[in-house]
N, C-alpha and C positions, 0 to 999 in steps of 0.2 A: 535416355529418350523420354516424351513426356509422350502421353493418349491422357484424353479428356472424355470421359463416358458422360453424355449430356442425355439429361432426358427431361418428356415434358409427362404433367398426368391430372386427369379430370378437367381436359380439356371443354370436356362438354359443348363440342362444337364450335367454338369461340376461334374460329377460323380469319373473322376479320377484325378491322379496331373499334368494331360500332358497336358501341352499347346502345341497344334498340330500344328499351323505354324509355330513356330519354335523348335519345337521336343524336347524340356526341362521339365524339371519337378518343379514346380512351387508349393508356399503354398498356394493351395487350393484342393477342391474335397471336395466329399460326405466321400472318404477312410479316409481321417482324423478324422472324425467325430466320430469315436468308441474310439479312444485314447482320445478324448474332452470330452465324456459323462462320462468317468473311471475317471475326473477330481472331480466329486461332489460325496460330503459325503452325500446329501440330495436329498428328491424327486426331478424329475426333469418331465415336462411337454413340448414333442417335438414336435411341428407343423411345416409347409411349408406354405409359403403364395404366392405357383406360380408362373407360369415361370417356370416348368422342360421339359418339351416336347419338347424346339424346341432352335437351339443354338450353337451346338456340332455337330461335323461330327462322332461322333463315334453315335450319336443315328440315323443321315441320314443315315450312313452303316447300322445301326440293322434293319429301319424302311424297306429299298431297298434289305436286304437280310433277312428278315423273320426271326429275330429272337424276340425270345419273350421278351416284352418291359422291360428292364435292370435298368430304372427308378424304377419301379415297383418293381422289384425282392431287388432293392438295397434299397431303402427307406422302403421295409419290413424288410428287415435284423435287420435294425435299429428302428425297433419300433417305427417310425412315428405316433402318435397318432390323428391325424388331418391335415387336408391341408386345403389349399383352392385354386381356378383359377385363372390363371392369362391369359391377352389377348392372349397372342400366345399358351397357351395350345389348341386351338380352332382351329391351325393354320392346321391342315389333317383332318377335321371335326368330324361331332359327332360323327360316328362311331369308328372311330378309339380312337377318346376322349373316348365313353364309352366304349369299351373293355377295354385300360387303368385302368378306374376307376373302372370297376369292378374285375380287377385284384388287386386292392389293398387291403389290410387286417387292413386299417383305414379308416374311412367316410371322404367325399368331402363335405365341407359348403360351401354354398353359398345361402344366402340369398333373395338376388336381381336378380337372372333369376326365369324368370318365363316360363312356356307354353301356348300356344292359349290359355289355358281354366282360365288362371291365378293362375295356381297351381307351387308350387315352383319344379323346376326340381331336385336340390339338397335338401339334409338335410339344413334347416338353420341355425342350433345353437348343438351344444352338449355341455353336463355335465358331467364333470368327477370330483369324486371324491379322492379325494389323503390324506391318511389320516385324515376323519373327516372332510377334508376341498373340498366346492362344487367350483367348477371353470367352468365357465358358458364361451365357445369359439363361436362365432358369427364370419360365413363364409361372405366378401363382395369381390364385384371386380368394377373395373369402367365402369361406363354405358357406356363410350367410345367405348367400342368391334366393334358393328354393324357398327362405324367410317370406322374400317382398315379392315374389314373382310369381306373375299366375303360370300356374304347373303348364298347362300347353305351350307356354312358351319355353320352357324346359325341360318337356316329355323327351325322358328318356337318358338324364344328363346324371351324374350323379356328383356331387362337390364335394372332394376327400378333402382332411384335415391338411393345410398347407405345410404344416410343420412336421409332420410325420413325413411327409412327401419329400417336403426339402432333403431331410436329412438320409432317404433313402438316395439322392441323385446326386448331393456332395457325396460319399459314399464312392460314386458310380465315375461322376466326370470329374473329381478334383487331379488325380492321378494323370488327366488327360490335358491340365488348363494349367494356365499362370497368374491368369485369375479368375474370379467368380465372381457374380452378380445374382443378387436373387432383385427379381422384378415385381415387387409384391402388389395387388393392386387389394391393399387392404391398413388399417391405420395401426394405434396403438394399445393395446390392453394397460397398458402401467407407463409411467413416465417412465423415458428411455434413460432418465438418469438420476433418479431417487427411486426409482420400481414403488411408487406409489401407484395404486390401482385410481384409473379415470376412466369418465365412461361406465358404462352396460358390464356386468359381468357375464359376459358371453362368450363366443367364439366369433363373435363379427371381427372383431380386430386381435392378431396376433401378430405383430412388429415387435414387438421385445422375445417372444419367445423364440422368431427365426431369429434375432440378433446372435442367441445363442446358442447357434448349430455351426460347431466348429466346421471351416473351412469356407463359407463365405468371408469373401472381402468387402461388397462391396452390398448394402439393403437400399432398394430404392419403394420406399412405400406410397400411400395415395390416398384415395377414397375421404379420409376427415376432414381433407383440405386444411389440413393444421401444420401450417410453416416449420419446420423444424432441419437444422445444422446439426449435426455433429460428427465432429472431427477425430475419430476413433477407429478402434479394430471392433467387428467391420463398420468402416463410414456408412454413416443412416442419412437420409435425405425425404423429408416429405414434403412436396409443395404444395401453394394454394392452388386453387382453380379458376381456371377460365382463360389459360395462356397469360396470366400476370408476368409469370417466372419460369425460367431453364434449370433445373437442379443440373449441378455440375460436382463432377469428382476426379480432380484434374491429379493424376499418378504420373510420379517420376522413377521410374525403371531403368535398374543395372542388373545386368547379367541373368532378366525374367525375373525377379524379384522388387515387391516394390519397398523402396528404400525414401518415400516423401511423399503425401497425398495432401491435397487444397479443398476443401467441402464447400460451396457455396451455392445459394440461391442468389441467381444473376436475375433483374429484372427483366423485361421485356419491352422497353423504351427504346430499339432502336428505330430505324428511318421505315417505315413500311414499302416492303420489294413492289415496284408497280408491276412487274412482267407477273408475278403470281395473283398480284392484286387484277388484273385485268385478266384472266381465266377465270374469274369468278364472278368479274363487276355484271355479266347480263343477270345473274341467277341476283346476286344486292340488290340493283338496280329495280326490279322486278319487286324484290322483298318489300324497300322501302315505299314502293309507289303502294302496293298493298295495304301496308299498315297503315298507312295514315287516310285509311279512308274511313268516313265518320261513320258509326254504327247505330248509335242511340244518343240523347242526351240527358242529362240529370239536371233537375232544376236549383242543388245543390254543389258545391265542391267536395269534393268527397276525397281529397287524396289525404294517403296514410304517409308520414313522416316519423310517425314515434310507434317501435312494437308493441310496447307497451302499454299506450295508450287504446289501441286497438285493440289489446285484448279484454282489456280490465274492464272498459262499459264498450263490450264488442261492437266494432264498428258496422255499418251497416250490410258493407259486402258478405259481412257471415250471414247476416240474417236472408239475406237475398240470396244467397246459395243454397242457405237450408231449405229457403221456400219453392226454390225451383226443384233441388234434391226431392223433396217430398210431393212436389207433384207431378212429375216424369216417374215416380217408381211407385205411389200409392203407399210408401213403409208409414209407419207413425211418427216413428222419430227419425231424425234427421242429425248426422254431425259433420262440419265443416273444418276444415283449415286451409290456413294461408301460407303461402312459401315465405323465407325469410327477409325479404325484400321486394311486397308488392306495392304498388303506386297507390292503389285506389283507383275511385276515376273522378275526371274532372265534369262539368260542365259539358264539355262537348265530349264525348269517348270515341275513341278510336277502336281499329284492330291491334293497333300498337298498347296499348292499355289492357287489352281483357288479355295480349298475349303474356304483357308482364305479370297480369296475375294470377298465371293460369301455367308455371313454366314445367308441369310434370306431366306425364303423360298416363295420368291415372285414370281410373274407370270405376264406374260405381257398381256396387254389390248390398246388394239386400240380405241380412243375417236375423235369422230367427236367435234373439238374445233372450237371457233372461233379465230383470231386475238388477240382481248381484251382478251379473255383469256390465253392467250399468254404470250403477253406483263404484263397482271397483274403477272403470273407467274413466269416472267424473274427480275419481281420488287423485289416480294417474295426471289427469291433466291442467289439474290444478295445482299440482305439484309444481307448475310454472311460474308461480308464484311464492315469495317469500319475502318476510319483513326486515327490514333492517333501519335501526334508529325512528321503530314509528312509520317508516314509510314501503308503502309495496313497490318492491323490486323483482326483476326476476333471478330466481333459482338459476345457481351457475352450472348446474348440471343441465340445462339449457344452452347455455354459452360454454362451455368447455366439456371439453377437448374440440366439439366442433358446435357451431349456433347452430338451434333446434327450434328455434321460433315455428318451423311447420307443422312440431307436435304436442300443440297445443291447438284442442277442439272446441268450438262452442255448437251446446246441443240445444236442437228445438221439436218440440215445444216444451220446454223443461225451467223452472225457476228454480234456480239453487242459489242455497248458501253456504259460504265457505268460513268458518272460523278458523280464520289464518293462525291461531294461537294455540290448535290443537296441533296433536305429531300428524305428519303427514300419515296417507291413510284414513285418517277417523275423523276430518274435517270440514266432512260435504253432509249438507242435508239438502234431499231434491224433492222436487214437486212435480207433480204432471197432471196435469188440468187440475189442481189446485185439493190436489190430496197428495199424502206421502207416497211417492216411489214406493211400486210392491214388491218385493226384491224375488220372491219365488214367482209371480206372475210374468207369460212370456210378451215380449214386445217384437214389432219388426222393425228394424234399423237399418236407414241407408250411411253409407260410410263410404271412403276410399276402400279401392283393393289394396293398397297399401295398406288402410290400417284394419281392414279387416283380415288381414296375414299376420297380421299381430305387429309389422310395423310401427318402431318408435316403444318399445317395449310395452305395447297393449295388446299381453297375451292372454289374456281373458276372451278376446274376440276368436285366436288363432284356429277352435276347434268347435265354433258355432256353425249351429246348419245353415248353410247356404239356402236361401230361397230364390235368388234371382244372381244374374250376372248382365253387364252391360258393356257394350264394345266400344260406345262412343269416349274417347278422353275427354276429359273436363273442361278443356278449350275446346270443343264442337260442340256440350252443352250450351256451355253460357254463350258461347258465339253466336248460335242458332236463335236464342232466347233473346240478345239483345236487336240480332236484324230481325227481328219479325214484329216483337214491341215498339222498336225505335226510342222507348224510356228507357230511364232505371229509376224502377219503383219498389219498394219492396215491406214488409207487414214484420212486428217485433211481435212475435212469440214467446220470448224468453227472457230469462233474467240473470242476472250474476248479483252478488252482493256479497262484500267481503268485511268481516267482522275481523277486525284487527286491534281493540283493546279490550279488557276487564272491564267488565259491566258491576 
């Protein structure tokens, strides 16, 4: 007999096939997904591996006008048999996380939070069985969370090592299953087939190490959004995000033992289901009438096409964020970034434009820094940059394992220079109001809670004293800012300059 264990992850909301900044309709969504399941003659076993909560402007409309979680309603539709967490589900706190989750009509695993008293918060493991045959699914997420997340929103939670974890519950339920699944909602430490180290030398990602806890068959990882097949003991599967793709591990079974497996990422270009497409079209319909209502306008064109280009003589939207960052919180310095794919804005700007460039749901924080920390910061982020043949490119530890265009910072009011030619670290000389950076002298600095969590490996920030905290996300700033202006105007404080030959 054949079961096909399909699963999707780092859905990020992407429920329909519209990509909203620029108002097309695109192969992917959760709506394709009923034409994809009518594809198999054989059982099929449907999981999530996290990432739906937060991503999408259409669930920032649902979450801001009260409508009941759409996530939920739709991955019921669909007969979701299992999920598991991933970091940003955690991102509007418990509350709202568990309303979510008790609105669903399938259990949440997650094996590795625990509570003060060290009892697991969620189910850790389910058994289903599919004819005759037991399929043993174990929930993980990466201990990483309490990194990026402000603590109240996970007062109280504690995130144990997923590998230590696993190996305690293969242990437990192998004895009980025919097969196993670990559902990881976390990426990889090492290539999963040279064990070359990529990536952070952290504990954010450990996919090679659950690889090798004897008694899974089957790892389904997530979080990097880094495509990856292989067709092995046990089968690994990571897919991109945004509902592109179905990771599939399609097992052919004799006598409970599997004796054939198929590993594939299936696109998501099928027909899109209208019966689920219309449960949703008031809450769309509604979305799109929204965004395209005009906010401000710029006397300029302003959209970003090239990352690079954006960053290297920072486009204007940084300097316009820093200025509004610094006059909503009074800090002196100000630091900005942009996600990896924002528009800009045009001429006329919309809600559809600040939402594209605005797709996290972070909040600003005021940190009594010093100097040194400054300067190691401006090392860190310049680190985005690197030469090659003469010409500035970006550092692929940016782009691989997963694109990181969002961390890269441009600070104001600060003129720095980078001599691309020295080793990273010892490259940066900064300026502030037009004397050297005082490296023991303290500054106040507005930043992301993201990267004042240390966020994007800028743990120089992680244990500065907080001075202030702010509730609004960063899409309710600028929002606010451009309907009340009606322009986009904005003042250059700052400077970049990159020394890239022998003088």
């Amino acid at each position: 007999m054949k079961i096909s264990i399909l699963y999707t992850s780092d859905v990020h909301g992407q429920l329909t096939a519209s990509h909203y900044p620029s108002n097309t309709q695109k192969n992917m969504g959760l709506v394709r997904l009923p034409a994809y399941l009518k594809t198999f003659d054989h059982p099929t076993l449907l999981l999530d591996n996290g990432d739906v909560l937060q991503g999408s402007v259409l669930l920032d409309y649902a979450r801001q006008n009260h409508h009941d979680f759409p996530v939920a309603k739709v991955m019921n539709h669909l007969n979701y048999q299992a999920m598991t967490l991933g970091n940003h589900d955690f991102n509007y706190g418990l509350n709202f996380l568990s309303t979510f989750t008790d609105s669903l009509q399938f259990p949440v695993l997650c094996a590795n939070i625990v509570n003060d008293q060290g009892h697991s918060v969620f189910k850790t493991h389910e058994i289903f069985e599919i004819e005759g045959i037991k399929i043993g699914v174990i929930g993980l997420i990466t201990p990483y969370v309490p990194v990026w997340e402000k603590p109240e929103h996970i007062q109280g939670l504690t995130f144990k090592d997923p590998v230590l974890t696993a190996k305690n519950l293969v242990n437990t339920l192998r004895p009980k299953v025919d097969i196993l699944i670990a559902l990881y909602h976390g990426g990889f430490e090492k290539d999963p087939v040279t064990f070359q180290p990529i990536g952070r030398s952290t504990l954010e990602n450990q996919g090679v190490a659950l690889s090798q806890v004897p008694g899974i068959d089957v790892l389904l990882t997530g979080h990097q959004h880094l495509s990856t097949v292989l067709n092995q003991k046990p089968a690994i599967l990571q897919t991109p995000a945004g509902a592109t793709h179905v990771g599939r591990v399609t097992l052919t079974i004799e006598n409970k033992t599997i004796i054939h497996q198929d590993v594939a990422l299936d696109p998501l270009d099928n027909p899109i289901d209208q019966p689920l497409l219309e449960m949703i079209r008031p809450l769309e319909e509604a979305v799109e009438i929204w965004l395209d209502q005009t906010l401000a306008t710029s006397e300029n064109d302003l959209s970003i096409t090239d990352p690079l280009k954006a960053r290297l003589t920072p486009h204007p939207l940084f300097h316009w964020m820093n200025q509004i960052q610094r006059s909503v919180t009074g800090a002196m310095l100000s630091a900005a970034a942009l996600p990896n794919e924002p528009v800009g804005f045009k001429k006329r700007i919309t809600i559809r434009d600040v939402a594209a460039n605005f797709v996290y749901p972070n909040t600003l924080v005021v940190l009594e820094v010093t100097g040194q920390m400054i300067q190691d910061a401006l090392e860190q982020t310049t680190s985005y940059f690197a030469l090659d043949n003469d010409q500035i490119t970006i550092n692929q530890a940016f782009l691989y394992p997963k694109i990181e265009h969002y961390n890269y910072d441009v600070y104001d009011p600060l003129d720095i220079t980078v001599d691309i030619l020295k080793p990273l670290g010892s490259r940066v000389n900064a300026l502030y109001k037009n004397k050297p950076l005082d490296l023991k002298k303290t500054y106040t600095l507005v930043l992301t809670n993201y990267r004042a969590s240390g966020g994007g490996d800028y743990i120089m920030f992680k244990d500065a004293k907080v001075i202030k905290e702010y509730d609004q996300p960063l899409f309710d700033i600028f929002f606010t800012h451009l309907k009340e202006e009606k322009i986009f105007k904005w003042e250059i404080n700052s400077s970049i300059n990159i020394i890239r030959k022998i003088k």
